[in-house]
C-alpha positions, 0 to 999 in steps of 0.5 A: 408215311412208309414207317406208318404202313410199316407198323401198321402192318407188324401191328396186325400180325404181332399184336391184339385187335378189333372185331365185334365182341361177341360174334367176330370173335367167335371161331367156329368150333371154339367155346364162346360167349354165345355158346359157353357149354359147347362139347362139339370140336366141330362147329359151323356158321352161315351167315347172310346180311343185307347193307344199304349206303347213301353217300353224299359229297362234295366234288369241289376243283381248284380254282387258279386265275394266275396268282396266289391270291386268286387261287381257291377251291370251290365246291363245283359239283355235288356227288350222290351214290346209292349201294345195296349189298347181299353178303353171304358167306360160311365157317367150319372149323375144328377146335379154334381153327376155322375156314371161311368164306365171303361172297358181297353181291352188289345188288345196286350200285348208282352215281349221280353228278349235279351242279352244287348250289350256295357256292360262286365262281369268279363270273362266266362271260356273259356274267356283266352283262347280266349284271347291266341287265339286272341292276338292283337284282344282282342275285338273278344272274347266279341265282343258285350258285354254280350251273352249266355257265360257269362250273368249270367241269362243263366249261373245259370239256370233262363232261363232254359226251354225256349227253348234256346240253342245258345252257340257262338263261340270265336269272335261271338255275337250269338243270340241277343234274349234270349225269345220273351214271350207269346202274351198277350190279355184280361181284368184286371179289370172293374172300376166302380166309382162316381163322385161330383163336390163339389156344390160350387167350379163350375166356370161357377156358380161362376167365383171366384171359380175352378172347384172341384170334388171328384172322387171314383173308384173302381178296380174289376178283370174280367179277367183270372189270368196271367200264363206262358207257360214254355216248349213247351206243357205248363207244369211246370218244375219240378225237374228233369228238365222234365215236371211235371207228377202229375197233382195236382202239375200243375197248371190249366191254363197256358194261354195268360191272362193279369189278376193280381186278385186285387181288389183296390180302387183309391181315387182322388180329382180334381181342374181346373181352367181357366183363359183367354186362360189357363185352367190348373189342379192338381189331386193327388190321391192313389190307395190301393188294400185290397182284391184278387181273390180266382185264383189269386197268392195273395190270399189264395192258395199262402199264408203261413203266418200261417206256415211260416216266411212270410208277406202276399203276397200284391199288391203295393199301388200307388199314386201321383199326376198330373198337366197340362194346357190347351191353347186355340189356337181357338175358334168359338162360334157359330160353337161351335168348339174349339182347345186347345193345352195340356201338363201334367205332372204326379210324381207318386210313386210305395211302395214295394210289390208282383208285375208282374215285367220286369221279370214275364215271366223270373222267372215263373216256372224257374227250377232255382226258382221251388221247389225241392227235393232240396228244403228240403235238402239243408239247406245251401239255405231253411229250412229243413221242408217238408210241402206238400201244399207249395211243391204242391203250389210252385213247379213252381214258380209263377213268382211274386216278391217282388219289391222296391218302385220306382218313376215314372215321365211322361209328354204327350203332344197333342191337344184336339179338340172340333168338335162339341157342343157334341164331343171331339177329343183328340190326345197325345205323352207321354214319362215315366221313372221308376227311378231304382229299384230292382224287385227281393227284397224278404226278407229272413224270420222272425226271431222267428214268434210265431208259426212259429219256436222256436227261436233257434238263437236270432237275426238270420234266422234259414235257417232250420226252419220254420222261413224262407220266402218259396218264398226267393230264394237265387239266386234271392233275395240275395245281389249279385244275385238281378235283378235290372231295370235301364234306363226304357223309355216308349213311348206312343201314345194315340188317343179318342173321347168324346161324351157327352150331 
């Protein structure tokens, strides 16, 4: 996997890659597809676009009863999110070398967590009795798969606190919906980037070579960190099950925020070439986070690696590639209109780290997941060390959690427009799937970290040392207990206008 990131990473700084031909490869001031006679060095684009996203998954967990044979992953919960996004954003450049900017505006963000229907636990307790009461009718007592009697994310707490109470009765589905989350809006971060359109490889210039650029791009968050309101007047759960009466241990903002504090870099190279009515592209490109916002939950407020058995908390490193054509249906020089049908596809690859989840909002300051009394006591489940930071830090659960490495797959078709000399339209359908991963992957600590614990057992996490991850929660992250996303599809519609000289 690290070879993998490696190459990844010397690919998108060495070698050619993708973007939308036509348009992505364009640098303003550069002659180009759209503007083959241009005589100004100068150039500039603005650039507005509207996206909506519909996400579907299945939020499934392990199943464990003790045995191997016993042990499946059932699918529990079904996860819903809506998202519209404002893009907005600029370029000036001067003879292939351009500046640029992007601000994404999330207008809407919303999750909703309900309970999935076709799939069977093994029973809940009052499941033979329902059967004696039933006979013939078996099907009354699970009518709809899983409900509020046996999903086990009811059943062991994690979604105590939000203000769920449906308990069906024999031969009723109850309520469908577990939680409707917070409706989300704000900014992530504000990209700021250049562009080169390496001065050789410019088709208009020389017929026999594509177009090439290089693309530097440059993640800063500007908006608030993303917390979750847990009871009804926002305070975090504490042990007693009440809301937290300290206020040290309450963290300040509690908010409808859609910030993640992450600082990143997203290194691309980009080559199109065209060919009668085809226009066609390959970008591939890597996205690496190295610094976090001092509010964030990756920086140094929620990092214990100095006393504990734990890696520092790390966004995932992302990269990938894309590929696409366009096709020509119409031109009219003189008019200087133009429609071209497009079709693109992406592979993209997601590597293991502290993520915002499917399940943020179901974990964030769960009773279930929070620090406790308990927490230092039971030395069956943590260590047995009483540290007041960590216990302040984490005694609501922030809600981040180690995710798998996983794949993403997306293709989007559309037409783009050329309405005049100086304006793109632009219109799209694209449809993405996540294959399957683990969203709850946090391992269980370090075995003899110097100057964490003494290495009492060789080979072995002493559960009552130091030597354990304060953020591994037994009932989440232990093979049996772990949340897993299957069958993720997302829809997307995407709308833009171009405007450039």
């Amino acid at each position: 996997m690290k070879r993998f990131v490696i190459i990844t990473i010397l690919a998108a700084v060495f070698f050619p890659s993708i973007s939308f031909a036509q348009s992505e490869t364009w640098v303003a001031g550069a002659p180009s597809t759209w503007q083959m006679n241009k005589k100004q060095p100068l150039g500039f684009r603005i650039n507005m676009a509207f996206r909506y996203e519909n996400e579907n998954s299945a939020l499934s967990r392990e199943d464990w009863n003790g045995t191997s044979s016993s042990f499946s992953i059932v699918k529990d919960l079904t996860f819903k999110k809506s998202t519209s996004i404002l893009d907005f954003g600029g370029e000036f450049g001067f003879k292939g070398f351009s500046l640029f900017f992007n601000l994404p505006i999330i207008l809407s963000s919303q999750a909703t967590y309900g309970f999935r229907s076709g799939s069977t636990y093994p029973g809940y307790s009052e499941y033979n009795q329902c059967l004696l009461n039933h006979v013939g009718e078996e099907s009354k007592c699970d009518p709809s798969g899983v409900n509020a009697r046996n999903s086990t994310t009811v059943t062991d707490g994690i979604s105590d606190g939000l203000g769920f109470s449906d308990t069906p009765l024999d031969g009723q589905a109850g309520d469908r919906t577990l939680f409707t989350g917070k409706k989300r809006s704000g900014l992530d971060q504000l990209h700021l980037g250049l562009k080169i359109n390496i001065p050789i490889f410019n088709q208009i210039e020389d017929r026999s070579k594509p177009f090439w650029i290089f693309v530097i791009d440059l993640g800063l968050p500007v908006g608030d960190t993303m917390d979750f309101k847990r009871t009804g007047d926002g305070s975090p759960v504490c042990g007693s099950g009440s809301p937290c009466s300290d206020p040290a241990v309450q963290r300040p903002v509690l908010n409808s925020a859609v910030g993640r504090g992450v600082y990143d870099i997203t290194l691309s190279s980009v080559m199109s070439k065209f060919i009668g009515r085809f226009d066609s592209f390959f970008r591939i490109y890597a996205t690496l986070p190295f610094a976090y916002s001092p509010d964030s939950f990756y920086g140094k407020d929620y990092n214990f690696t100095d006393n504990w058995g734990m890696k520092s908390m790390k966004a995932p490193i992302k990269g990938g590639f894309e590929f696409g054509t366009d096709i020509n249906v119409y031109k009219n020089k003189g008019s200087k209109i133009a429609i071209n049908l497009f079709g693109r596809g992406a592979i993209r690859g997601v590597f293991e780290g502290q993520d915002y989840s499917e399940g943020y909002e179901l974990f964030a300051g769960s009773p279930a997941l929070n620090i406790t009394d308990d927490f230092y006591t039971n030395s069956v489940d943590h260590p047995g060390t009483y540290d007041p930071v960590l216990a302040n830090r984490l005694r609501y659960f922030p809600g981040i959690t180690t995710v798998e490495n996983y794949l993403i797959f997306e293709a989007q078709l559309g037409v783009r427009a050329r309405i005049t000399e100086w304006a793109i339209f632009e219109i799209g359908y694209g449809l993405r799937h996540h294959t399957e991963h683990f969203i709850t992957y946090a391992d269980r600590g370090i075995d003899g970290k110097a100057g964490v614990a003494a290495n009492t057992t060789a080979g072995q996490i002493d559960l009552n040392t130091k030597e354990i991850n304060p953020y591994f929660r037994p009932n989440i992250d232990s093979t049996g207990n772990r949340y897993r996303i299957q069958e993720t599809m997302i829809h997307s519609f995407l709308i833009s206008v171009k405007v450039m000289y």
